[in-house]
N, C-alpha and C positions, 0 to 999 in steps of 0.2 A: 687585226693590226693594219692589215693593208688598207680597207674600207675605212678606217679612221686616218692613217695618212693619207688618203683621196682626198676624204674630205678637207683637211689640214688644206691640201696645193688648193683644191677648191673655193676654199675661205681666202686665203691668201691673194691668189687671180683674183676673187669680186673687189677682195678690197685695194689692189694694186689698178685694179680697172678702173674703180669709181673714181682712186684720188685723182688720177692720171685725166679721165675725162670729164673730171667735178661733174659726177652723179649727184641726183637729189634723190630722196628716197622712193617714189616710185619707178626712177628708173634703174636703181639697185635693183629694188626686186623683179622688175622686166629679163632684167641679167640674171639674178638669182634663179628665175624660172628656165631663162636657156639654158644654164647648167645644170638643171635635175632634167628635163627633158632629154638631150644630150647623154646624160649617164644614163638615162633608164634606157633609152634607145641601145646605148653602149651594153647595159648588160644585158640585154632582152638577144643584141646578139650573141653574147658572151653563153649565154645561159645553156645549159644541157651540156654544153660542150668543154668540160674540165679542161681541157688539153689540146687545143685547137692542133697543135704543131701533129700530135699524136692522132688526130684526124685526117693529114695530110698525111703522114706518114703510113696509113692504113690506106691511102688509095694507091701507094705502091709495094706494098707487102710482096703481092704476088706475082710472078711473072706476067700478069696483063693489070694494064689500068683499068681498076673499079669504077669505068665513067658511070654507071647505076648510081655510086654512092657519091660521085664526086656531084653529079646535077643533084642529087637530093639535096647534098650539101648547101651549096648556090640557090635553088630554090627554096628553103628553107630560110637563107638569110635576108632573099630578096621582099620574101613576105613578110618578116620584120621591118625592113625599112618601108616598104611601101606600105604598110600597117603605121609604122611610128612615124616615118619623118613626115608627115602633114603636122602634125601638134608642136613637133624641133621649129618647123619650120614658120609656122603662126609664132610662135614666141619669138625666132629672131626678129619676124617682123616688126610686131610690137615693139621690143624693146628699140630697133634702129628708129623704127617711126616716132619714137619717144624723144630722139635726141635731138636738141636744136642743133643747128644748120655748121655752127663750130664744133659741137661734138663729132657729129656726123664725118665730118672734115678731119680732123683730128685721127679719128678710127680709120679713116680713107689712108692716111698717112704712116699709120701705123701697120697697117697691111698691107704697104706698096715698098717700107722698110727689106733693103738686103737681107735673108736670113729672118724675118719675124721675130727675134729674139727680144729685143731691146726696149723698153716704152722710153721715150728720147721729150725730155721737159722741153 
């Protein structure tokens, strides 16, 4: 149920991005690929680790901090990003390098917004 409402907000963003930046269809899917990029990254750290908070929670169980487990931890997540974020990071590219010059401008604007909440016509 939750991986199906992902996807839902998922679907919803590309298609709230596109209208908002009048995408054409290859640069949907430019966008479309930063968002499975992005998630696989997301779960690759997610992964192994049911219960992040209950991971933290185990490096103070005991009357000394578990720094053994806390660097595993950190090392462990940092190898996923510098493992994944090269490929996150080519697809942003692409997809930015795809936008003409007012799109581009637009997203600039859109991310310089108080709060990042709002896409503002």
């Amino acid at each position: 149920l939750v991986a199906t409402l992902r996807g839902v907000v998922c679907q919803r963003l590309l298609e709230r991005a596109g209208k908002q930046l009048q995408l054409d269809a290859g640069q949907q899917e430019r966008l479309g690929v930063v968002f499975d990029k992005m998630r696989e990254q997301r779960n690759a750290l997610l992964a192994g680790s049911a219960k992040p908070r209950d991971e933290m929670r185990a490096l103070v169980a005991t009357d000394r901090f578990d720094t053994a487990r806390a660097l595993a931890l950190v090392e462990q997540k940092t190898d996923i990003l510098r493992n994944q974020s090269p490929q996150t990071i080519e697809a942003l590219a692409a997809f930015y390098d795809s936008l003409k010059p007012e799109q581009q401008q637009k997203l600039r604007d859109f991310m310089n917004q108080r709060g990042h909440g709002r896409w503002r016509s």
